[in-house]
C-alpha positions in Angstrom: -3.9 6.1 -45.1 -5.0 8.9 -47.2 -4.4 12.6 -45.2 -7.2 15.8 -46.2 -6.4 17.9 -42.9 -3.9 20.4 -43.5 -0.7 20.1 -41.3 -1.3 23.4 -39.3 -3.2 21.1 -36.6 -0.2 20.3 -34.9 1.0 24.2 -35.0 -2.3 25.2 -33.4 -2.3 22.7 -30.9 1.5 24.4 -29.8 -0.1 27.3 -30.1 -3.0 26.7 -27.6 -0.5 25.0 -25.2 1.6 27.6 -25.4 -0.8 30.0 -24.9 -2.5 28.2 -22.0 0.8 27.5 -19.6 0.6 30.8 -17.4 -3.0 29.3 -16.2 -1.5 25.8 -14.7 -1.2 27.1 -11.5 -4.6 27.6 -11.6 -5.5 24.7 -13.3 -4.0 22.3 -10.9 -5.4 24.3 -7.6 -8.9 23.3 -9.1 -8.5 19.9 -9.7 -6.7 19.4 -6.6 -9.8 20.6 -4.8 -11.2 18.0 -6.5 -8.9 15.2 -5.3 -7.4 15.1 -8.6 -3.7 16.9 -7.8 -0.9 17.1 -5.1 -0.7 20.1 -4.7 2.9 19.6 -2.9 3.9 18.1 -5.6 2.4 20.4 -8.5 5.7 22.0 -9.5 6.4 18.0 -11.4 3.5 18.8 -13.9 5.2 22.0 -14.7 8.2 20.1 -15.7 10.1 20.6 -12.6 11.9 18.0 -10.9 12.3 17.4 -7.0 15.5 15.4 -7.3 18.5 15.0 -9.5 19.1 13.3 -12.3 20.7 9.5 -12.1 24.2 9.3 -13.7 24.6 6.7 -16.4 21.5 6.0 -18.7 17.7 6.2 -18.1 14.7 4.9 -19.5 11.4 7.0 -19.3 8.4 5.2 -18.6 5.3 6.9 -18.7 1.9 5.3 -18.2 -1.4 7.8 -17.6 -3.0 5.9 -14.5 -3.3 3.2 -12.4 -3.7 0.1 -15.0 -1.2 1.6 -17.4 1.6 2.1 -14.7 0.9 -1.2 -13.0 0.8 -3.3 -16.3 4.5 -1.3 -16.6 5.8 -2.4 -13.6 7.4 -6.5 -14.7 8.9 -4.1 -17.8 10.4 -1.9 -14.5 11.8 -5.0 -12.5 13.4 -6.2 -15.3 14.9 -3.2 -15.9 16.4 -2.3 -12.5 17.8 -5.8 -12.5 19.7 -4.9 -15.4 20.8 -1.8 -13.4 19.3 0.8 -15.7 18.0 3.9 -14.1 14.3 4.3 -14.5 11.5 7.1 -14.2 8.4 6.4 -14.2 5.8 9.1 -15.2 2.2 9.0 -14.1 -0.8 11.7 -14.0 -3.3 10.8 -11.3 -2.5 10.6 -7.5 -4.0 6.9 -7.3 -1.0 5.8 -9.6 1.4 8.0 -7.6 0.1 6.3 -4.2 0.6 2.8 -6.0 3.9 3.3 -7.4 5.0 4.7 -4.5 4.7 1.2 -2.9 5.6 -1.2 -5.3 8.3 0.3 -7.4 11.7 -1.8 -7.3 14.3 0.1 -5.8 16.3 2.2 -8.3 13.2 3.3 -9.9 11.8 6.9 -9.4 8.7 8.3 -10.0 7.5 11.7 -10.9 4.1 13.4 -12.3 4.2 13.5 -15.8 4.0 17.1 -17.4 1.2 18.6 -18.8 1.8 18.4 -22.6 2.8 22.4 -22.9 6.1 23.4 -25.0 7.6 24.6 -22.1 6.7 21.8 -19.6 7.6 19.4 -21.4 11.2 21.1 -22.6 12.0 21.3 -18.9 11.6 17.6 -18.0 13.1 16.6 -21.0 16.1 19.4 -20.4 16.8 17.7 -16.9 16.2 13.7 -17.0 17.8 13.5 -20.5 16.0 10.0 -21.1 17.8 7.5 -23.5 14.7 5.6 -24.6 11.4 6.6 -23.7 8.3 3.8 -23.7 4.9 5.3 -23.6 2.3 2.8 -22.6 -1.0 2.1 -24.3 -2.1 5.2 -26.2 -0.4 8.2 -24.6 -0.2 10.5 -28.0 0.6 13.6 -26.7 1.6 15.5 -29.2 4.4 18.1 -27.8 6.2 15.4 -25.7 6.2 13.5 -28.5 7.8 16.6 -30.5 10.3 17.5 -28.0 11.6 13.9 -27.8 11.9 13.3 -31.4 13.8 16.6 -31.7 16.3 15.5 -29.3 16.7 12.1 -30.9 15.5 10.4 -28.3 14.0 6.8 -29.2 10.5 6.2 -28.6 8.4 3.1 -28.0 5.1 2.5 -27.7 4.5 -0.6 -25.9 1.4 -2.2 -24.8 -0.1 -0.5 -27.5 -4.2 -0.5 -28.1 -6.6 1.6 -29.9 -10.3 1.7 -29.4 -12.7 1.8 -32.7 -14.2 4.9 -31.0 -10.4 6.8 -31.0 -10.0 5.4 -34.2 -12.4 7.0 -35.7 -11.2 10.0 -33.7 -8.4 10.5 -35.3 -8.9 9.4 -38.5 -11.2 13.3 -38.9 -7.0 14.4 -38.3 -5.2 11.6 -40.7 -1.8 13.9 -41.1 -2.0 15.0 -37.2 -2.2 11.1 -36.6 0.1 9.6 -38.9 2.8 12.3 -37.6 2.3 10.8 -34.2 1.9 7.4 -34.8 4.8 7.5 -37.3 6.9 9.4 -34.3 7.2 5.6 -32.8 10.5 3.9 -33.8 8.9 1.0 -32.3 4.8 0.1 -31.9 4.4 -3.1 -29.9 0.5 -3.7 -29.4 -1.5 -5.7 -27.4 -3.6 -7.7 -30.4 -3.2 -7.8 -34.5 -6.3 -6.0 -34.0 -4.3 -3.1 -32.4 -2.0 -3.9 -34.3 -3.4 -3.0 -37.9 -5.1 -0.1 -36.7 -1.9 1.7 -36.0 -0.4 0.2 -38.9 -3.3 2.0 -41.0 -3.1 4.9 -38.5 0.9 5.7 -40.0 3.4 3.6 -37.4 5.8 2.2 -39.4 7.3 -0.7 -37.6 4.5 -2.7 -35.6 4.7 -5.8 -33.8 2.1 -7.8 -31.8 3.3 -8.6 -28.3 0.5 -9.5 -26.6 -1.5 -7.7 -23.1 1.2 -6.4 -20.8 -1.4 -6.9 -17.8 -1.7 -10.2 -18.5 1.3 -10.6 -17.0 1.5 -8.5 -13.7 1.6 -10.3 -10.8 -1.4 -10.2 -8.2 -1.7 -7.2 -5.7 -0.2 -8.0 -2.4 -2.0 -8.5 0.7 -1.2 -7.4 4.3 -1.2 -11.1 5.9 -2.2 -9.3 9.7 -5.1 -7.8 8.0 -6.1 -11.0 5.9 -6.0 -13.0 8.9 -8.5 -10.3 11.4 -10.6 -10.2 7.9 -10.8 -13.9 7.1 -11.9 -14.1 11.0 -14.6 -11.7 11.1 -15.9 -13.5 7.7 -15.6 -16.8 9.1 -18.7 -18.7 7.8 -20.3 -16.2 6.0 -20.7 -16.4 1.7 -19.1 -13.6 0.5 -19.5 -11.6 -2.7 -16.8 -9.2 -3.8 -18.1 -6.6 -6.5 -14.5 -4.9 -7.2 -13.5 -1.8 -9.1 -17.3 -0.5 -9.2 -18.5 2.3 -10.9 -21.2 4.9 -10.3 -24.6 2.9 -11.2 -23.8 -0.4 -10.3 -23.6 -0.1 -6.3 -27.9 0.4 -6.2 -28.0 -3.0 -8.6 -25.3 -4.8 -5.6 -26.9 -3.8 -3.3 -30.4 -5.0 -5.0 -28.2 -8.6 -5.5 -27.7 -8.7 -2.1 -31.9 -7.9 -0.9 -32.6 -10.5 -3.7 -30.0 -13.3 -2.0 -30.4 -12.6 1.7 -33.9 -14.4 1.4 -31.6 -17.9 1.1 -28.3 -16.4 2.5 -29.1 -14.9 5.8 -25.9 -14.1 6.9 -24.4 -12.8 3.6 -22.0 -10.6 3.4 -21.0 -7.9 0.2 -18.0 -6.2 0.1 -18.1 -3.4 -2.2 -14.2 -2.4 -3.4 -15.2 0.8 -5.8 -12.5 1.8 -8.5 -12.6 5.7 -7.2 -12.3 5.0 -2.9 -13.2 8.5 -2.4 -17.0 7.5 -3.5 -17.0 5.6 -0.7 -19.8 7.7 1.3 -22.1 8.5 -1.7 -21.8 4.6 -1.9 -23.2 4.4 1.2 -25.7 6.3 1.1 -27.1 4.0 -1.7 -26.9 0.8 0.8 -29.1 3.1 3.3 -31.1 4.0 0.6 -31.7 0.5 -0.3 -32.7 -0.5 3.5 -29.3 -2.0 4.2 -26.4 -1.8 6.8 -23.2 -0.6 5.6 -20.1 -0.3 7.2 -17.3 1.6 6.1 -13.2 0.6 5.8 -12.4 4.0 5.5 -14.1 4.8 9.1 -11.9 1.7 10.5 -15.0 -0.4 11.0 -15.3 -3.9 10.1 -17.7 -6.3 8.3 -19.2 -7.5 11.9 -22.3 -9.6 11.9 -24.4 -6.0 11.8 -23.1 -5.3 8.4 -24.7 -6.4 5.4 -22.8 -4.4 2.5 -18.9 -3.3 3.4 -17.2 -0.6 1.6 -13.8 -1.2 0.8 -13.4 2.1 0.4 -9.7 2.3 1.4 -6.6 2.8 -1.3 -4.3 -0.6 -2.2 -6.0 -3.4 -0.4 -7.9 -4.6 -3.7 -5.6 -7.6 -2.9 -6.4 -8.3 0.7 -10.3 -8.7 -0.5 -9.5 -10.7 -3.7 -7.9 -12.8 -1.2 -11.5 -13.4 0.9 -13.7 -15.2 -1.6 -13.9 -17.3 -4.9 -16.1 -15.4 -6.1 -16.0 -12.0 -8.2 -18.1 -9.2 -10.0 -16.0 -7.3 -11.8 -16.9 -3.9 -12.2 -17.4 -1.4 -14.6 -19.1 -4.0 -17.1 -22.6 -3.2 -15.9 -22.5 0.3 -17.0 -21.6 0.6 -20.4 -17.9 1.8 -19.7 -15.8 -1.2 -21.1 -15.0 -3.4 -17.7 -12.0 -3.9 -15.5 -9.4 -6.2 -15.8 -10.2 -9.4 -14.4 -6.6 -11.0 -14.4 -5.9 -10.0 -10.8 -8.7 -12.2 -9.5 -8.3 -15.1 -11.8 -4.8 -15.7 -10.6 -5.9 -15.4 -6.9 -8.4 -18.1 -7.0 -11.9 -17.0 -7.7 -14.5 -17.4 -10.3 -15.6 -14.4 -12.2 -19.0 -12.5 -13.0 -19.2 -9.3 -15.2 -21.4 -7.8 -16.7 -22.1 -6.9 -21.0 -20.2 -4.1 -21.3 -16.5 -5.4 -21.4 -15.2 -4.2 -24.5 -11.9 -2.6 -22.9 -10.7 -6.4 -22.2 -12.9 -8.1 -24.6 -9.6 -11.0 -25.7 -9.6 -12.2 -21.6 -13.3 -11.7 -21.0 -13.7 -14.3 -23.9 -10.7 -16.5 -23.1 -12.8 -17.0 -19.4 -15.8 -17.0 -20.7 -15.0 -20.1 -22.9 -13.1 -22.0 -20.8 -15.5 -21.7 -18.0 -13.7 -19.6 -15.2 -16.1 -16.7 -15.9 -19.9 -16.1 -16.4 -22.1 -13.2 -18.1 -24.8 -11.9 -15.9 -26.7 -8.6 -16.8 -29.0 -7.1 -13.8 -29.1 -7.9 -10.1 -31.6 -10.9 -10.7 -29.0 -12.8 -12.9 -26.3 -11.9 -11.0 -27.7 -13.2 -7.7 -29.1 -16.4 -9.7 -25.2 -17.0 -10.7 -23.9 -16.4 -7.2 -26.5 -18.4 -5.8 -25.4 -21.9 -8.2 -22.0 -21.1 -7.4 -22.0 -21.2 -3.8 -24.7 -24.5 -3.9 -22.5 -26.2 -6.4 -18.8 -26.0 -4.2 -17.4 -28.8 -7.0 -18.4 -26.7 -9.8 -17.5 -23.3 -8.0 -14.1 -25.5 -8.2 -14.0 -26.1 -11.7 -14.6 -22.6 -12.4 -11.8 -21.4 -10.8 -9.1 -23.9 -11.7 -10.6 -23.2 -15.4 -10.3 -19.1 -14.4 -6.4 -19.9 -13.2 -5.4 -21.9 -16.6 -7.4 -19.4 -19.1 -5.2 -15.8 -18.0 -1.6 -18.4 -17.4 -2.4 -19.1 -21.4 -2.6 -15.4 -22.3 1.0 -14.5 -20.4 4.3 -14.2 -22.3 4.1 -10.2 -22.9 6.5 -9.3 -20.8 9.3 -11.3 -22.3 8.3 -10.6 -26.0 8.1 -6.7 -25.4 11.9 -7.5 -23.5 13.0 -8.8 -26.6 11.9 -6.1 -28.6 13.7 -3.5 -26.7 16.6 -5.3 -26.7 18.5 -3.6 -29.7 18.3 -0.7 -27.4 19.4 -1.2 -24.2 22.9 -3.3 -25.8 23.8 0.3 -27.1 23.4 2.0 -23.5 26.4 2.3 -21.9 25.2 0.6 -19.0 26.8 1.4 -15.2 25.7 -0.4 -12.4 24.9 1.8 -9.3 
C-alpha cells in the first residue's frame, strides 16, 4: 500500500488525548445521564482497576459491545478450561450486564479505558496481560502503542473491515499500516476481510471464519418460558427482534395489515436499545394499537396486540416462543443483526435489504431456504401470512435455517489453533 500522510498523525492523535484526559470526569457524567456509563464504575475507563491482578498469566480480551464480547465468549470457555486467567474488556453497560451473567468462572471483566496515554498506561501498568486479542476492528491507537512497547503480543481475531472504514483509513495509509501492522497475528472473518487488512499493512493474515457463528444460543429462564408460552397459547406470533428506530411504525403497520386474517395475533417487539422501550410505545398508540410493556411487568394478555420486550437478556426466552423471525436493523439501512441466534433455536427468518454487516450468513439462509427478503410492512406481512398457512413449508424453512448457520461453524477451533503457539510458551498455573 502506498503511504502520502506524513507520520505526525499518530503524534497528534497523543497529543489530543493527552490533552483531553483532565475532561473524563466530565465526559463520562454526560454520557452516564444518558444511560451510556456506570457511573460507580467510572474510575475502570480511567484505567483504574477495582480488584487485583490474577497471579500466573492473563490473556486480555477486549471486545467494544454486546456482539463483539459475546462472539468472544467460546474463545473465554476454552480458555478458563485451560486455567488461564482472563479479562475481558468491554465499553457499553449492555455488554457489562451480559458478561456479567454468562462469563465462565475465572474470568473477570472490567470497562475498557478510554484510549488516553495515561489511561491506558495504568491498566496496562496493573493487569500486565501476556497476550492481548482485540476483537473485530478495535484500532485504537494508544492501547495499541502501549502494548507493543511493552512487548506484549497482539491478536486481532474475528477480524472484519467494512468498504466504508476502508476507505476511511486509506485518506491515513501510514496511520493505518502502523496499526494494522502492530498485529502479530490478524485472523479475519472472510478472504474478503482478509485482503483488505492484508492491503491495509497486517503482515501475517489468516481467514478463520465468523466467530459468532459459533456462539451458542442465549439462555432462557424455563419459569418464565413456561408463564409465556401459556399466555401465548394459540395465538401466531411474530417476533421482530433487535429493532431499530424506524422499523417499529412499519411492525406495527404489519401487524394492522395481518389482524384483518389473524384476529388474535400477537407481536412482540424485542428492540436492540431496551431503554426505547416507551418511545416504542408510543408508536403502537400512535398507530391505533394496544401495547403492553415487559419493562412495566405486564404481560401479552388477550388485550395486547404489540408487546415490548423491552427488558435486558431475555432475547432468548422470546426466540424461544415462535418459528418465526424479523430480524432487525435490515429495514433501515444500518447493516442488520445477526440472525444466527434464531436459526439455531428453531425459527424461520425475515429481514429486511439492508444486511450488509452479515451479508456471508444472510446469503447462506437465503439460498438454502431458512430465510426470506421482505422490504415494507406489505411484504413482510404477505411472508408471515404463507408461513403460518403453510405449517409443512414453515418446517422446511427452519430445518433448512438450522443446517445453513451448523455449515458456517468451525471458528472457534481454527482461531484456537492459531493461538496456540502462544499459550504453550505461558507458564501456565492452575488456580
Amino acid at each position: 500500500m502506498r503511504t502520502a500522510e506524513t507520520p505526525a498523525t499518530l503524534a497528534l492523535y497523543r497529543a489530543a488525548t493527552t490533552l483531553a484526559q483532565p475532561f473524563a470526569g466530565a465526559l463520562l457524567a454526560y454520557r452516564a445521564r444518558r444511560g451510556k456509563e456506570d457511573l460507580g464504575r467510572a474510575d475502570e475507563r480511567k484505567g483504574l482497576a477495582a480488584r487485583a491482578r490474577p497471579d500466573g498469566s492473563l490473556i486480555w480480551l477486549h471486545g467494544a459491545s454486546v456482539g463483539e464480547t459475546i462472539s468472544l465468549l467460546p474463545i473465554v470457555t476454552r480458555l478458563c478450561e485451560r486455567s488461564i486467567n482472563v479479562l475481558v474488556t468491554s465499553v457499553t453497560t449492555t455488554s457489562a450486564d451480559i458478561l456479567a451473567r454468562r462469563l465462565p468462572s475465572g474470568a473477570l471483566h472490567q470497562y475498557a479505558p478510554f484510549d488516553a496515554p495515561l489511561f491506558i498506561r495504568r491498566f496496562l501498568d496493573h493487569w500486565r496481560p501476556d497476550l492481548a486479542l482485540f476483537a473485530e476492528s478495535e484500532l485504537w491507537p494508544n492501547a495499541i502503542i502501549e502494548a507493543r512497547r511493552r512487548q506484549i503480543p497482539l491478536t486481532l481475531v474475528n477480524a472484519r473491515m467494512s468498504e466504508r472504514s476502508l476507505a476511511r483509513w486509506c485518506r491515513v495509509p501510514r496511520t493505518i499500516e502502523r496499526l494494522a501492522g502492530s498485529f502479530d497475528l490478524c485472523l479475519a472473518q472472510s478472504e474478503t476481510d482478509a485482503e483488505r487488512y492484508r492491503f491495509l499493512g497486517a503482515h501475517r493474515v489468516v481467514t478463520a471464519g465468523n466467530l459468532k457463528y459459533d456462539v451458542p444460543p442465549p439462555p432462557a429462564d424455563q419459569i418464565a418460558l413456561a408463564s409465556l408460552k401459556g399466555m401465548t397459547a394459540g395465538r401466531p406470533v411474530l417476533l421482530a427482534a433487535s429493532t431499530h428506530a424506524g422499523e417499529e411504525a412499519i411492525i406495527a403497520q404489519t401487524h394492522r395489515l395481518l389482524a384483518h386474517s389473524f384476529a388474535n395475533l400477537l407481536t412482540i417487539i424485542a428492540p436492540r436499545h431496551p431503554e426505547r422501550g416507551a418511545e416504542i410505545a408510543a408508536t403502537i398508540q400512535a398507530a391505533g394499537l394496544r401495547p403492553a410493556m415487559r419493562s412495566h411487568r405486564l404481560g401479552p394478555d388477550s388485550a395486547c396486540d404489540i408487546y415490548v420486550a423491552d427488558t435486558m437478556g431475555e432475547l432468548g426466552l422470546f426466540y424461544r416462543l415462535t418459528p418465526i423471525v424479523f430480524m432487525g436493523k435490515s429495514l433501515v439501512p444500518h447493516g442488520g443483526q445477526n440472525p444466527i441466534e434464531p436459526a439455531k433455536l428453531g425459527a424461520a427468518i425475515l429481514h429486511g435489504p439492508h444486511v450488509h454487516n452479515f451479508a456471508s450468513v444472510y446469503e447462506a439462509l437465503d439460498e438454502a431456504g431458512g430465510a426470506r427478503e421482505i422490504s415494507d410492512s406489505r411484504t413482510l406481512a404477505v411472508a408471515f401470512a404463507e408461513m403460518i398457512g403453510d405449517p409443512k413449508r414453515l418446517r422446511e424453512m427452519v430445518r433448512a435455517a438450522a443446517a445453513a448457520v451448523e455449515g458456517l461453524t468451525g471458528a472457534v477451533d481454527r482461531t484456537m489453533r492459531a493461538i496456540e503457539p502462544y499459550l504453550v510458551n505461558f507458564a501456565l498455573e492452575a488456580r
